[in-house]
N, C-alpha and C positions, 0 to 999 in steps of 0.2 A: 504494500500500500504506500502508498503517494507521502510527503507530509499534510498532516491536517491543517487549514488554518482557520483560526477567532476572528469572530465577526465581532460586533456590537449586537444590540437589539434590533436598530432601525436601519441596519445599512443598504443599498439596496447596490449598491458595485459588487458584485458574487466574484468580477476577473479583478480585483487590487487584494493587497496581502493583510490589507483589516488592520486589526490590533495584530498580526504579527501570525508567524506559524507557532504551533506547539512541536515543535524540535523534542520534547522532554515525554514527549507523551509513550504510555509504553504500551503496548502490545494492542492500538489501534485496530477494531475489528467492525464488519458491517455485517448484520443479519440480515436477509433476505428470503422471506418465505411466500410462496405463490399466492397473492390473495389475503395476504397475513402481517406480520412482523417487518419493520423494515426498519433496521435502528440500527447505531453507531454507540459499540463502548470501548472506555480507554480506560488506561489509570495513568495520572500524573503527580508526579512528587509536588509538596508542598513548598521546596525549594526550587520549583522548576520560575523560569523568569516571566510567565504569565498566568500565574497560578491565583494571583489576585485578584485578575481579571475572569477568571470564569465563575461564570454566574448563572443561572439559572430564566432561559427566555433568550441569552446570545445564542449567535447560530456557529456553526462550527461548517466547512466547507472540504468536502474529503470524496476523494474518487472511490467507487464503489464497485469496482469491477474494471474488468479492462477494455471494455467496446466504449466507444464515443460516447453513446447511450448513457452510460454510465459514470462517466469526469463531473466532476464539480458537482456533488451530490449537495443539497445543504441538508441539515439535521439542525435542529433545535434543543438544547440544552436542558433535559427534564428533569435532571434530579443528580446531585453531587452529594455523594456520600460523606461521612466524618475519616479524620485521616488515621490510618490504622496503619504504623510505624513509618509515618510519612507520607504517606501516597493516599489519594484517595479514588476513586471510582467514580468516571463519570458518563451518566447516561442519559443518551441523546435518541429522537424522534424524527424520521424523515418531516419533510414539510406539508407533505401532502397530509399528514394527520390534523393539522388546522386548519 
């Protein structure tokens, strides 16, 4: 997978680097189920250099697969976990869910 990059809440340029990429982020994944589930989670350290800035409602912009189709996915930022030996878990909602 691609690097992911932070949006804001309101941004509406999907092709500029936002508030920055998450570099830090570890083990970025997309589910994708037929009809179903279509979500992006990650975990990122708390010392990571945009950790401040993830909030719950910014979008997160992360390719989802490798056909064209699939680049510049956005997801929405649903729920960030508490940090459990520094890192914490964050999960995110394709857009079409809103």
């Amino acid at each position: 997978m691609s690097v992911i990059i932070l949006h804001e809440k309101d941004e509406t340029n999907w092709h500029s680097l936002g508030l920055g990429p998450l570099t830090e982020a570890i083990s970025p994944m997309v589910t994708r189920e037929r009809n179903g589930i279509y979500e992006l989670t990650f975990q990122y350290p708390v010392s990571g250099k945009l950790f401040k800035e993830l909030k719950s409602g910014f979008w997160i912009v992360a390719d989802a697969g490798p056909t064209q189709v699939a680049r510049s996915q956005r997801f929405e930022i649903a729920r960030i976990t508490k940090p459990i030996n520094g890192i914490v878990t964050v999960y995110c909602e394709h857009y079409r869910y809103k």
